[in-house]
C-alpha positions in Angstrom: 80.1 148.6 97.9 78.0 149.3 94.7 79.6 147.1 93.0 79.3 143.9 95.4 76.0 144.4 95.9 75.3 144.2 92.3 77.2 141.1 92.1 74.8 139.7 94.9 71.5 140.5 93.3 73.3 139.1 89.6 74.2 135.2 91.6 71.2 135.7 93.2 68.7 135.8 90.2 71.1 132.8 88.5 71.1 130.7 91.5 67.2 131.1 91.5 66.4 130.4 87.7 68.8 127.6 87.4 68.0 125.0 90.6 70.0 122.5 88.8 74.0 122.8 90.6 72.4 125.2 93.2 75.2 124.4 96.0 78.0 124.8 93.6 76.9 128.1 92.2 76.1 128.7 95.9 80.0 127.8 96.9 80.9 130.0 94.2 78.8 132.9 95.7 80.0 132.8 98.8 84.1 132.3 97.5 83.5 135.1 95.3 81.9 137.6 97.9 84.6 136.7 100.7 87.6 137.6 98.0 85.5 140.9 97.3 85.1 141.8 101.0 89.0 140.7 101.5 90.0 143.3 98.8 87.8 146.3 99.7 89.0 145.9 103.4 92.7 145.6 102.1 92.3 148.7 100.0 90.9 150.8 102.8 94.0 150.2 105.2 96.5 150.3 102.3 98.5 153.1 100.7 96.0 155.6 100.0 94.7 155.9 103.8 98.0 156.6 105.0 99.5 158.6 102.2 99.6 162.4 103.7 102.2 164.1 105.9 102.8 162.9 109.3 104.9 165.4 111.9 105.7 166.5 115.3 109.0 166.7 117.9 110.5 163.6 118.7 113.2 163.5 121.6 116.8 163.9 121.3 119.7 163.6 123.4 121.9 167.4 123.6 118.8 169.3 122.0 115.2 170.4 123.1 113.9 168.3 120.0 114.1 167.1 116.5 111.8 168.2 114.2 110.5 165.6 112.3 108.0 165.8 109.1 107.1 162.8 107.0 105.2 162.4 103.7 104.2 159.2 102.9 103.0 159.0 99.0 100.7 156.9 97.6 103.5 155.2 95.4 105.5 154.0 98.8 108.2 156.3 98.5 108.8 159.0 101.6 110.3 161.9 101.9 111.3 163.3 105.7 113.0 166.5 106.9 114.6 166.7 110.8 116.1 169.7 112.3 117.2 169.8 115.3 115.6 172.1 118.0 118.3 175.4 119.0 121.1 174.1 116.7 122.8 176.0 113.9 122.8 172.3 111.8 121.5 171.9 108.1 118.2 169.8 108.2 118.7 166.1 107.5 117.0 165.0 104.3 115.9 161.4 104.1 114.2 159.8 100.9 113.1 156.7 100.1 110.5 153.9 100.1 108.1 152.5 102.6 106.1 149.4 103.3 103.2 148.4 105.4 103.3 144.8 107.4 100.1 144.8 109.3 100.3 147.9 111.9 104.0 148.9 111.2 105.4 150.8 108.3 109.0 150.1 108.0 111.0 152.9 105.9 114.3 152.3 103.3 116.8 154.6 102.4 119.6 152.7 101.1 121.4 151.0 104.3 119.0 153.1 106.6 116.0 151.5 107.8 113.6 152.6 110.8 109.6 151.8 111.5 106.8 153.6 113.0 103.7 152.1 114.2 100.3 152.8 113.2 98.4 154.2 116.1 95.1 155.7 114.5 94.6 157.4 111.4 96.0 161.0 112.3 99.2 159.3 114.7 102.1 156.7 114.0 104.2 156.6 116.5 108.4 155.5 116.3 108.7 151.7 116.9 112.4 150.6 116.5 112.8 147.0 115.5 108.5 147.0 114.7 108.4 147.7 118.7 107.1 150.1 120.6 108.5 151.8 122.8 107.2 152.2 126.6 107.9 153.0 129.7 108.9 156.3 129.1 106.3 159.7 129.1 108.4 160.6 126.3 106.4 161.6 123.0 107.2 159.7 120.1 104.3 160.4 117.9 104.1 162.0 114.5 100.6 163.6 113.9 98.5 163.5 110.5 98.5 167.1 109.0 
């Protein structure tokens, strides 16, 4: 924010000592400020604010629960780890990259997609198809660590 407001006060002493081509340098001002304010707010809900590890027990069908960690990193790649609940099964590895599309982050591993939605900045929650899913008192939330 430094930074843009030293950009301000700069335009701002220009646009007063030169009156000649005051709207244009004016139009220019206020292009250049809206692209600065457009890339601070993308930055701030972009890789870095999400990167961290996400987990909690999602339902499952013949078990009490699968375990399910996620770490996002900052370079969109993932790496998750689900066991299931009371069953004598290896944990399934998963690794891969992710994207973010507005509030859904849609992972890739090879054929293997799936998305979660972002629900606050400690909880994405599963969303199949960018959905989610209700209807259900089900949890299907992954929490911030």
């Amino acid at each position: 924010m430094l930074f843009l407001k030293q950009i301000v006060i700069l335009l701002s002493i220009i646009i007063f000592k030169e009156r000649k081509g005051m709207k244009k340098l004016l139009v220019v001002l206020l292009i250049l400020v809206t692209l600065i304010l457009i890339s601070v707010i993308g930055f701030g809900c972009g890789r870095s604010k999400l990167s961290g590890t996400y987990e909690g027990t999602l339902p499952a069908a013949d078990c009490p629960g699968l375990q399910t960690v996620i770490t996002l990193n900052d370079d969109g790649t993932f790496h998750m780890e689900e066991v299931y609940l009371e069953e004598n099964v290896e944990p399934i590895i998963t690794d891969g990259k992710w994207v973010l599309d507005g509030d859904i982050i849609t992972f890739t591993s090879g054929d293997y997609q799936f998305e979660y939605k972002i629900i606050s900045d400690k909880e994405i929650r599963w969303a199949p198809g960018g959905e989610e899913i209700t209807g259900t008192d089900l949890n299907w939330s992954l929490f911030k660590k």
